[in-house]
PyMOL Python script that loads the backbone (N, CA, C, O; Angstrom):
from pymol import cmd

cmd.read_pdbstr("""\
ATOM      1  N   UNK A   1    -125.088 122.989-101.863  1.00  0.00           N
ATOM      2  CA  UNK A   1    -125.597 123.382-103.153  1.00  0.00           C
ATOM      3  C   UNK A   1    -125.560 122.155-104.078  1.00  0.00           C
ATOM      4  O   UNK A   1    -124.407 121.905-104.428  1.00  0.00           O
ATOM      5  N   UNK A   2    -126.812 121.016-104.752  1.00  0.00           N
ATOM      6  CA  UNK A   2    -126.860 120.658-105.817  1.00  0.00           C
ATOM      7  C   UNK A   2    -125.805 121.233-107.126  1.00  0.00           C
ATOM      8  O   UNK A   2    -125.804 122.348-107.647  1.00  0.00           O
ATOM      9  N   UNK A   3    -125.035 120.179-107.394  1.00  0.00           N
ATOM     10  CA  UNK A   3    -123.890 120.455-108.484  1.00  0.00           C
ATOM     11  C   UNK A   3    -124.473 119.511-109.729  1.00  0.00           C
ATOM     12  O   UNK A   3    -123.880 119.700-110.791  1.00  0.00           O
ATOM     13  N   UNK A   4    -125.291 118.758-109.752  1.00  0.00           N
ATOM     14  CA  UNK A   4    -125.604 117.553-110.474  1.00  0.00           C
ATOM     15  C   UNK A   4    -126.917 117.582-110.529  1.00  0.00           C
ATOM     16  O   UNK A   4    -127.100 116.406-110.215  1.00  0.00           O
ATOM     17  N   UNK A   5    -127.944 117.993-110.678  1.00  0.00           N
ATOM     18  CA  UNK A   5    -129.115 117.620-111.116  1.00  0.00           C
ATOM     19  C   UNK A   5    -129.314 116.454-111.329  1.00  0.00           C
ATOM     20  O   UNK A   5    -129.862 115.937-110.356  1.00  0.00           O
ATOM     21  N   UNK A   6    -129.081 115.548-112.397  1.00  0.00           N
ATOM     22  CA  UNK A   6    -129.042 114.751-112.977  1.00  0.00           C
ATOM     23  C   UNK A   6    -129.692 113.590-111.556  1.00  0.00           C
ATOM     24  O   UNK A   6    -130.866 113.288-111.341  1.00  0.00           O
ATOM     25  N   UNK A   7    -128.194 113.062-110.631  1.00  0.00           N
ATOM     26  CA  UNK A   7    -128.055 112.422-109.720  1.00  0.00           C
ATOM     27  C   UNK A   7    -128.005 113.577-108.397  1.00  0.00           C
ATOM     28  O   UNK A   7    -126.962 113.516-107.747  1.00  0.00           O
ATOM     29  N   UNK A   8    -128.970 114.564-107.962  1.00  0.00           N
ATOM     30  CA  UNK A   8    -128.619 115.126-107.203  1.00  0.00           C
ATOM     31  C   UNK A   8    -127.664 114.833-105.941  1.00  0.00           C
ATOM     32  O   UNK A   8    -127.709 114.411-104.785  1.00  0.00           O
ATOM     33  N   UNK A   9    -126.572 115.439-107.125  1.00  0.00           N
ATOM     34  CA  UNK A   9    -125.416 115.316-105.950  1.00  0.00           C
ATOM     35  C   UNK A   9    -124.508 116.665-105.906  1.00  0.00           C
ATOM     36  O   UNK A   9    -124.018 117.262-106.864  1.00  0.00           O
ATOM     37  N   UNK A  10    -124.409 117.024-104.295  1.00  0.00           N
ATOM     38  CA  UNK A  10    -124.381 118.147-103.758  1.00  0.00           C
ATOM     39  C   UNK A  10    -122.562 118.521-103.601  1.00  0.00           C
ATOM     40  O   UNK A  10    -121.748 117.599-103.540  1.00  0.00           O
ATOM     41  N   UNK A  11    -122.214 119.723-103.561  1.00  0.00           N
ATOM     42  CA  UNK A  11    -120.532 119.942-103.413  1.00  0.00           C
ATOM     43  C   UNK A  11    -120.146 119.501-101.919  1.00  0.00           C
ATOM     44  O   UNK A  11    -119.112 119.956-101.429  1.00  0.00           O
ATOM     45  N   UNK A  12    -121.010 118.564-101.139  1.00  0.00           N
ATOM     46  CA  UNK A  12    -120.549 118.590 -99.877  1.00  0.00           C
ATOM     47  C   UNK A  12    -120.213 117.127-100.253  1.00  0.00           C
ATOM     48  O   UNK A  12    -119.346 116.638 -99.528  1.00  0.00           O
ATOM     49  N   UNK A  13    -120.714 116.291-101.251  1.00  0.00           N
ATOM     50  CA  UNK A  13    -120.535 114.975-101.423  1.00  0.00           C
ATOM     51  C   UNK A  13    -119.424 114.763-102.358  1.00  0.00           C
ATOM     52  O   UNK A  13    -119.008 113.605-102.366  1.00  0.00           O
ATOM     53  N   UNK A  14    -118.757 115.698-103.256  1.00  0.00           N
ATOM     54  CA  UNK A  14    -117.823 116.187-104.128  1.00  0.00           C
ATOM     55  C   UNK A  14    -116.819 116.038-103.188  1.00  0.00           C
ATOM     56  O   UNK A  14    -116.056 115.071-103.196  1.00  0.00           O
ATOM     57  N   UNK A  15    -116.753 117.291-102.057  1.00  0.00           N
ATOM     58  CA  UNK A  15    -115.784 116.921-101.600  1.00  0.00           C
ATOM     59  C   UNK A  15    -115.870 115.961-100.200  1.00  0.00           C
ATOM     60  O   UNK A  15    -114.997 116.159 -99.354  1.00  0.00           O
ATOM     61  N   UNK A  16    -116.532 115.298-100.030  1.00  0.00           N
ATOM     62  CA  UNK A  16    -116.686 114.706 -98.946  1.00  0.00           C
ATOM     63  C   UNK A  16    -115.532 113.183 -99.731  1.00  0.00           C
ATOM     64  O   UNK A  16    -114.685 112.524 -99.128  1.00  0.00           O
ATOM     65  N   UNK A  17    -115.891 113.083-100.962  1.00  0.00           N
ATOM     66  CA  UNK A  17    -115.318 112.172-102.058  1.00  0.00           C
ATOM     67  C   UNK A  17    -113.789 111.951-102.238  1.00  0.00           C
ATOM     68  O   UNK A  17    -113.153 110.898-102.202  1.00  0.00           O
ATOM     69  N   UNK A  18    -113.235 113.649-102.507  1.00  0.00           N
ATOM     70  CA  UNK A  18    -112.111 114.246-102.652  1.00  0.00           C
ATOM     71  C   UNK A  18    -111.693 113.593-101.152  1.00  0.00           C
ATOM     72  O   UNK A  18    -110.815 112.730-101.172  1.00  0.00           O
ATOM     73  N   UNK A  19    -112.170 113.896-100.104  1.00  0.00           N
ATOM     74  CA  UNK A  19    -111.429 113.960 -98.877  1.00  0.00           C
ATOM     75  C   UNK A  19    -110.954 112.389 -98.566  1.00  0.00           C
ATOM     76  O   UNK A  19    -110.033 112.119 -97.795  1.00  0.00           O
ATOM     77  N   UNK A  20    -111.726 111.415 -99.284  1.00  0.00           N
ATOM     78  CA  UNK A  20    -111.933 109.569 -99.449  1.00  0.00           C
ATOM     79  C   UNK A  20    -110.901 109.546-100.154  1.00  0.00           C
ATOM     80  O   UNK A  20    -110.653 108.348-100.290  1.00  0.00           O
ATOM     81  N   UNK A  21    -109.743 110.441-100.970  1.00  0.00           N
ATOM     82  CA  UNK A  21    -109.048 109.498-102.039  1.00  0.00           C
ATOM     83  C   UNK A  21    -109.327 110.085-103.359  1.00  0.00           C
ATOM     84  O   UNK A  21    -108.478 110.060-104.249  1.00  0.00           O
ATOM     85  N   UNK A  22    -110.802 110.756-103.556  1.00  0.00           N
ATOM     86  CA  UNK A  22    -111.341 110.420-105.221  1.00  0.00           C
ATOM     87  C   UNK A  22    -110.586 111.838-105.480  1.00  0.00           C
ATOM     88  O   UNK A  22    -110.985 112.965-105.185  1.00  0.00           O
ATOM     89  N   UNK A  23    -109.779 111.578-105.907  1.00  0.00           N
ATOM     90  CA  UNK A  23    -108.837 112.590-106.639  1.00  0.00           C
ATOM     91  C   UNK A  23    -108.724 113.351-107.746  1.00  0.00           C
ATOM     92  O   UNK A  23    -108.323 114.514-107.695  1.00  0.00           O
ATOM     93  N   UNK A  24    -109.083 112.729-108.879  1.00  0.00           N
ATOM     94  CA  UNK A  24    -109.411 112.455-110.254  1.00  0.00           C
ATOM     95  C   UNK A  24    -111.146 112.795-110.559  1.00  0.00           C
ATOM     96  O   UNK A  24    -112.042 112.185-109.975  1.00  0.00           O
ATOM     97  N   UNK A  25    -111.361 113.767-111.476  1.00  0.00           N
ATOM     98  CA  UNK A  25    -112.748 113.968-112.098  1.00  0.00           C
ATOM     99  C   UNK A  25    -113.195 112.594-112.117  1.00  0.00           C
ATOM    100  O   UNK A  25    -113.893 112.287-111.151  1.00  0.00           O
ATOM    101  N   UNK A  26    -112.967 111.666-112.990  1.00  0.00           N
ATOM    102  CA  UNK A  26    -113.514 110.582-113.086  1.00  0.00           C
ATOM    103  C   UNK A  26    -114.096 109.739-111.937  1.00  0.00           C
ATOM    104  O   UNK A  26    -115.244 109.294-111.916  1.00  0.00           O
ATOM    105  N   UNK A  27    -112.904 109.530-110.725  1.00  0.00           N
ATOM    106  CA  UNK A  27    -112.786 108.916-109.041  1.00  0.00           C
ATOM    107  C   UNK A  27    -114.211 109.725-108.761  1.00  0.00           C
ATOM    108  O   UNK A  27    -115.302 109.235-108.471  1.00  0.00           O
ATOM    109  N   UNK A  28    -113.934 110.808-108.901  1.00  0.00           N
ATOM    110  CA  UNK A  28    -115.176 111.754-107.862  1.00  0.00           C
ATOM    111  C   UNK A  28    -116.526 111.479-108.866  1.00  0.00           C
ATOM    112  O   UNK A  28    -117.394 110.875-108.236  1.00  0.00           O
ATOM    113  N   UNK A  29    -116.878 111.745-110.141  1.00  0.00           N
ATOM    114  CA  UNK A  29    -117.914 111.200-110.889  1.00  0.00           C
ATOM    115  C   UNK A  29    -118.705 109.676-110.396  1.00  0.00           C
ATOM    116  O   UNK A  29    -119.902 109.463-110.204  1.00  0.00           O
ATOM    117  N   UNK A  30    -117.559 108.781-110.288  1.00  0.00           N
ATOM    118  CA  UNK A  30    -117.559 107.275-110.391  1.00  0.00           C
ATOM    119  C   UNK A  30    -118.245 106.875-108.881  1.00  0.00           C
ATOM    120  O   UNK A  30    -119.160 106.095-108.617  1.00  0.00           O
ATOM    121  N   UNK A  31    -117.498 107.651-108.099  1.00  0.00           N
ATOM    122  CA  UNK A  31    -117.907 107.674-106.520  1.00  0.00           C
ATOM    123  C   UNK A  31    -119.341 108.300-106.096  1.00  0.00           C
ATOM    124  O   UNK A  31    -120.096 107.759-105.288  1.00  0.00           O
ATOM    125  N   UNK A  32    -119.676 109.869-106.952  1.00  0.00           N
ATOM    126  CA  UNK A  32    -121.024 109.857-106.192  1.00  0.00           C
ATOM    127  C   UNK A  32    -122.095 110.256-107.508  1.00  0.00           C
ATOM    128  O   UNK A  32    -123.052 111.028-107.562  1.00  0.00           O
ATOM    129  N   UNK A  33    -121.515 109.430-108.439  1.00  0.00           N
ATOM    130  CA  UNK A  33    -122.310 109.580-109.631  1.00  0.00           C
ATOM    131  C   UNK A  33    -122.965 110.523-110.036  1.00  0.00           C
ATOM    132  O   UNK A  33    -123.966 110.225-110.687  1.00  0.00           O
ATOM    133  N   UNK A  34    -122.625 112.202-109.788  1.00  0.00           N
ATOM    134  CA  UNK A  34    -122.703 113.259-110.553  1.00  0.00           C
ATOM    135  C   UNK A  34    -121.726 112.660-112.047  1.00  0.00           C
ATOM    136  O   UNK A  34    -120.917 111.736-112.124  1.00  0.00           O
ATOM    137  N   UNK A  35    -122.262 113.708-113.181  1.00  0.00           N
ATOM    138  CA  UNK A  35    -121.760 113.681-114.470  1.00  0.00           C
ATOM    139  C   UNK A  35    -122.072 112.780-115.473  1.00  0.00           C
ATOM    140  O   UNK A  35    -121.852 112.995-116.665  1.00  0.00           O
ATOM    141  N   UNK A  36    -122.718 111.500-114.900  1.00  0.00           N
ATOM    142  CA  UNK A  36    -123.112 110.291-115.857  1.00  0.00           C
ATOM    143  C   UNK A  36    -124.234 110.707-116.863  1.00  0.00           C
ATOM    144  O   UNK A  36    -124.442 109.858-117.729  1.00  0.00           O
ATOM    145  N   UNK A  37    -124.935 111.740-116.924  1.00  0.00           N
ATOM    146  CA  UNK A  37    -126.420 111.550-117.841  1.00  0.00           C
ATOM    147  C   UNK A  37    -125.996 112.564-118.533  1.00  0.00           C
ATOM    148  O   UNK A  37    -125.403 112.396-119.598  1.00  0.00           O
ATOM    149  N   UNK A  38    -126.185 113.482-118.140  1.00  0.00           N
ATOM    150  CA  UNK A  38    -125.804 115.182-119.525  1.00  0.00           C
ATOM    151  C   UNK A  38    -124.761 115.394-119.414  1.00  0.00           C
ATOM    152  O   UNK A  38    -124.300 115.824-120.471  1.00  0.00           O
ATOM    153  N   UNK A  39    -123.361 115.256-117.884  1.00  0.00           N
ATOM    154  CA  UNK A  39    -122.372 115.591-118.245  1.00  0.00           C
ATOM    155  C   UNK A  39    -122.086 117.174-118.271  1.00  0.00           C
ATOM    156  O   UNK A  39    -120.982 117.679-118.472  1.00  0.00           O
ATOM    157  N   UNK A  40    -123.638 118.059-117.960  1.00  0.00           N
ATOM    158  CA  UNK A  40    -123.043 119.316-117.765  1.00  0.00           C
ATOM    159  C   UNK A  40    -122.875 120.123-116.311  1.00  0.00           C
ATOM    160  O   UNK A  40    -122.850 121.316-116.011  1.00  0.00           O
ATOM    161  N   UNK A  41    -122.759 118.684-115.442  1.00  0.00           N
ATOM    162  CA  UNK A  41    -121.757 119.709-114.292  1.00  0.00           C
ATOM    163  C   UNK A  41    -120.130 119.553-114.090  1.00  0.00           C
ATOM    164  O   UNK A  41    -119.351 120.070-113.289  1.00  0.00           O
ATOM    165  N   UNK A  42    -119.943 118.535-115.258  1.00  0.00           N
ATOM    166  CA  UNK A  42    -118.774 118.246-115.274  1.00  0.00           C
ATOM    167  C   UNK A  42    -117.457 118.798-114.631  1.00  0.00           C
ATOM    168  O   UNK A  42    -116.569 118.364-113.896  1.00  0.00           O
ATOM    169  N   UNK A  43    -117.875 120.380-115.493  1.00  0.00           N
ATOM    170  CA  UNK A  43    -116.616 121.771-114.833  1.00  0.00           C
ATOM    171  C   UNK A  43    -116.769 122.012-113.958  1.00  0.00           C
ATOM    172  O   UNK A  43    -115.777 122.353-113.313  1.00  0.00           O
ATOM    173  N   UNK A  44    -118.265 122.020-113.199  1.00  0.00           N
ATOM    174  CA  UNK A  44    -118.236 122.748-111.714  1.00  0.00           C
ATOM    175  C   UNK A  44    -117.828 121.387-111.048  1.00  0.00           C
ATOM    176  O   UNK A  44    -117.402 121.654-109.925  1.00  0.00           O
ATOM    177  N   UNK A  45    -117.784 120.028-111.284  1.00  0.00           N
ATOM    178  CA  UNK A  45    -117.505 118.910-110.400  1.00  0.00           C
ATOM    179  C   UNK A  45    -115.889 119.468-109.968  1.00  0.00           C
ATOM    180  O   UNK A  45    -115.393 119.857-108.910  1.00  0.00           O
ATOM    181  N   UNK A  46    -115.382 119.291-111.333  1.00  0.00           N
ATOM    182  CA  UNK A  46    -113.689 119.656-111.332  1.00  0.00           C
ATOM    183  C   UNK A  46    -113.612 120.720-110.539  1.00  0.00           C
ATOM    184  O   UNK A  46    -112.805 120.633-109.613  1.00  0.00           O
ATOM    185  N   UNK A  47    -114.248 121.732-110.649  1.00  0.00           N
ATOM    186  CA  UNK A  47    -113.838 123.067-109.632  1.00  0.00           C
ATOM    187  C   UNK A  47    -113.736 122.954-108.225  1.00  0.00           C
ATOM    188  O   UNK A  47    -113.268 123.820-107.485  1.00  0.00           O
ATOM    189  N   UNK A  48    -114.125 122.014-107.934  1.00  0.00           N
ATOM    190  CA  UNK A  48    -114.720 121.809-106.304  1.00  0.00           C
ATOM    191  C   UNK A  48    -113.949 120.949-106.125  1.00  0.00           C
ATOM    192  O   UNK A  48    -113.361 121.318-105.108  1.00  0.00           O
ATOM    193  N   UNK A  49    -113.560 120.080-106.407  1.00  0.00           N
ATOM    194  CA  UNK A  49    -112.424 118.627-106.731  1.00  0.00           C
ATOM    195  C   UNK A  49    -111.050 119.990-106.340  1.00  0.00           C
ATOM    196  O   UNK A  49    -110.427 120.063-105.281  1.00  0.00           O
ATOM    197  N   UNK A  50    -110.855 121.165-107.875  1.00  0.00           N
ATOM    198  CA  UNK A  50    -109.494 121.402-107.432  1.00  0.00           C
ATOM    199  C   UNK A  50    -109.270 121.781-106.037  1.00  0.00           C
ATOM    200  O   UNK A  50    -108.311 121.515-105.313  1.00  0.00           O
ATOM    201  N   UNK A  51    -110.637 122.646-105.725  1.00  0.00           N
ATOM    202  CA  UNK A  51    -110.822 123.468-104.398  1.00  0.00           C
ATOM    203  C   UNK A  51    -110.406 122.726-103.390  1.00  0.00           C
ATOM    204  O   UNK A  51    -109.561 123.221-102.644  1.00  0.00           O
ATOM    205  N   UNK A  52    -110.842 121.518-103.158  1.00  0.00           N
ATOM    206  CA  UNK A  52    -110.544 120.868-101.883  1.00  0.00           C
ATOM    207  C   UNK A  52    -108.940 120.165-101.723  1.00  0.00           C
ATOM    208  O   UNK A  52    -108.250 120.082-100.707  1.00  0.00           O
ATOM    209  N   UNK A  53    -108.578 119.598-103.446  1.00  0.00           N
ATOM    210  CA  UNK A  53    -107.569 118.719-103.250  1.00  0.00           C
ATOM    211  C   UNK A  53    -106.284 119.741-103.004  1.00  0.00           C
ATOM    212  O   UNK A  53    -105.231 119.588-102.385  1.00  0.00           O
ATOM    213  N   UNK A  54    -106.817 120.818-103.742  1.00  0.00           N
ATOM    214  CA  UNK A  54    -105.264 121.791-103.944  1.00  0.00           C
ATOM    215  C   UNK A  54    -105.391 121.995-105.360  1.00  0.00           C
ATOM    216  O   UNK A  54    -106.396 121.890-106.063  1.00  0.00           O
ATOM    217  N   UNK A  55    -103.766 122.421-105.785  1.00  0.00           N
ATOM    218  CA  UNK A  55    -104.081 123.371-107.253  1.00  0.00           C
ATOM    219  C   UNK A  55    -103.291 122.094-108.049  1.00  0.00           C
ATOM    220  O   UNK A  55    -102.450 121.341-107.559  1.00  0.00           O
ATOM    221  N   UNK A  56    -103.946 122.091-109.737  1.00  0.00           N
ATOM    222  CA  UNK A  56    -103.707 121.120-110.313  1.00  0.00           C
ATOM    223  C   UNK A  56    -101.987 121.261-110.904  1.00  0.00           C
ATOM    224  O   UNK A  56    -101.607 120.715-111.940  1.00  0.00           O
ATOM    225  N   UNK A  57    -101.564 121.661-110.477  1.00  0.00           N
ATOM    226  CA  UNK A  57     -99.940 121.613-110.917  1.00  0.00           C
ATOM    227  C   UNK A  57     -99.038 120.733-109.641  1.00  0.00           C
ATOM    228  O   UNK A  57     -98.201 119.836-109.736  1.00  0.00           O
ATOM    229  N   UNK A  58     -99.670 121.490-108.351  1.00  0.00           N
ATOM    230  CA  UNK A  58     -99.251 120.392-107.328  1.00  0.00           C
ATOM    231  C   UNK A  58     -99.707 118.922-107.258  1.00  0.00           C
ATOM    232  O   UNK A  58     -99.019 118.071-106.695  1.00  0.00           O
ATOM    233  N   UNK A  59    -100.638 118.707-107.722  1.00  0.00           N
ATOM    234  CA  UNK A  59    -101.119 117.263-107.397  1.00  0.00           C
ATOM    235  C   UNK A  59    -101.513 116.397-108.446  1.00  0.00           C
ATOM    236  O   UNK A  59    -102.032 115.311-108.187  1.00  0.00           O
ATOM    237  N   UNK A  60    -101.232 116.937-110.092  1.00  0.00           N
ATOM    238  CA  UNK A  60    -100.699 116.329-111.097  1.00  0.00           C
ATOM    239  C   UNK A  60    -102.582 116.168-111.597  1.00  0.00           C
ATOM    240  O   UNK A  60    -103.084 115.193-112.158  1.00  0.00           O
ATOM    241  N   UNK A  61    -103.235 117.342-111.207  1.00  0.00           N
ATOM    242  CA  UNK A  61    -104.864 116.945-111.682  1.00  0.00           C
ATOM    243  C   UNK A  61    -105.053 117.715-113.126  1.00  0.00           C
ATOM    244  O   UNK A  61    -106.002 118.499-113.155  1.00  0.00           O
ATOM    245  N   UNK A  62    -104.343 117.602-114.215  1.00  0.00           N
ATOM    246  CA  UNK A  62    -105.044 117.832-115.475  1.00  0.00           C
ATOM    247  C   UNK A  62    -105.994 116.940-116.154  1.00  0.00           C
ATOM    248  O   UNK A  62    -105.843 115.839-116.684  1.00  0.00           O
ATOM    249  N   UNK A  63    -107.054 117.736-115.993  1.00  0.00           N
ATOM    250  CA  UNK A  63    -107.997 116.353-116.713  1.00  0.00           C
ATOM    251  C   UNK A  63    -108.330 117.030-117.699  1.00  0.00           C
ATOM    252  O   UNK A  63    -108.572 118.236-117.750  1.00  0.00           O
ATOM    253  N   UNK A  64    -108.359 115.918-118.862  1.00  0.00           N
ATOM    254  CA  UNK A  64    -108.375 115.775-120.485  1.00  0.00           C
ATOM    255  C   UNK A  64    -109.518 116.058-120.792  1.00  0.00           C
ATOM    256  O   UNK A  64    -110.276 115.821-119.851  1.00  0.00           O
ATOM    257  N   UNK A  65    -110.145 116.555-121.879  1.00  0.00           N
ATOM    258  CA  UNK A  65    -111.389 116.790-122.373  1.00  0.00           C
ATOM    259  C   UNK A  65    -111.979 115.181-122.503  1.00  0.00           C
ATOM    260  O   UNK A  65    -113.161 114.944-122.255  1.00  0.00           O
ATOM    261  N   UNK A  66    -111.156 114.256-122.862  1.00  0.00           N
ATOM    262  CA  UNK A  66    -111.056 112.524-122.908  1.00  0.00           C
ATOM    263  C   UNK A  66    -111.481 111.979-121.271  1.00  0.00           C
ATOM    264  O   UNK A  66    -112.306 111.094-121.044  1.00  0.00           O
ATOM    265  N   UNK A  67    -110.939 112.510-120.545  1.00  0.00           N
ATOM    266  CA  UNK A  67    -111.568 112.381-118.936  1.00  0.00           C
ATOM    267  C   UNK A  67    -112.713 112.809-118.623  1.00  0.00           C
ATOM    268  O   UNK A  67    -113.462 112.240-117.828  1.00  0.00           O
ATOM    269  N   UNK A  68    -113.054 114.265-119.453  1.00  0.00           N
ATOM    270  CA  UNK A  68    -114.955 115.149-118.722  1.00  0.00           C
ATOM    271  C   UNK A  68    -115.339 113.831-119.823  1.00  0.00           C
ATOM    272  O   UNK A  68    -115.955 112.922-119.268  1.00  0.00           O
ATOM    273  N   UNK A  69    -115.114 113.670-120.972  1.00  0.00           N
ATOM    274  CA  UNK A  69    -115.962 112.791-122.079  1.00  0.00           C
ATOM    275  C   UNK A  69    -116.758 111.537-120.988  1.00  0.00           C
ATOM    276  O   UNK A  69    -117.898 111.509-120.524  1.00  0.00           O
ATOM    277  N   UNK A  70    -115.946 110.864-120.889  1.00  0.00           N
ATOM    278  CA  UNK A  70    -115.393 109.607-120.404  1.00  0.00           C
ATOM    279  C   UNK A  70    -116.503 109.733-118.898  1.00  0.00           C
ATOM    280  O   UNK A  70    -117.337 108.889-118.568  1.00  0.00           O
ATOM    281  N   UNK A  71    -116.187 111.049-118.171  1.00  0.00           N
ATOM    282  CA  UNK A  71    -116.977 110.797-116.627  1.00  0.00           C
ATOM    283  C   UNK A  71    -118.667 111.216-116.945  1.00  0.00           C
ATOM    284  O   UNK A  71    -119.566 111.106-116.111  1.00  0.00           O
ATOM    285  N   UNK A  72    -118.872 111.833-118.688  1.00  0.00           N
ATOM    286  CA  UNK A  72    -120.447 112.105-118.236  1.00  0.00           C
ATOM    287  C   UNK A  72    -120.901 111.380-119.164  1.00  0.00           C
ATOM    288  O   UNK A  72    -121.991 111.708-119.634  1.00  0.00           O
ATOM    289  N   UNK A  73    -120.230 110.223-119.687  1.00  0.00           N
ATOM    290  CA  UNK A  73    -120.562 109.038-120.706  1.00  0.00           C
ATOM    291  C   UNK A  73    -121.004 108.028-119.517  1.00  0.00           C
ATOM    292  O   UNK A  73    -121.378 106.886-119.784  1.00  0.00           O
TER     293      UNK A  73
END
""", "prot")
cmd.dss("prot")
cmd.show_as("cartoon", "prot")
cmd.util.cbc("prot")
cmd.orient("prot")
């Protein structure tokens, strides 16, 4: 499924990303360049990010409204 319009980029490349390391909204943005132009798949990027990495209390993933800013800037 297309998560990104923008840079059509798909949740298999999200987490294909996640599974590389990209841990972090930003890592996974930066890596398959969903989020850079409008910035509004931002939340579904993160959702798929928590999905694969695990839940954000175990693996220290709170990302800041300063982090979605930051990954669709």
């Amino acid at each position: 499924m297309i998560v990104c319009h923008c840079a059509v980029v798909g949740d298999r490349a999200i987490a294909e990303a996640a599974a590389q390391g990209a841990t972090t909204l930003s890592r996974v943005c930066a890596s398959t360049g969903a989020g850079r132009d409008c910035g509004a798949c931002v939340f579904s990027v993160r959702q798929i990010l928590c999905e694969h990495v695990g839940s954000e209390a175990d693996h220290g993933l709170f990302t800041t409204s300063a982090e979605v800013h930051r990954a669709a800037s």
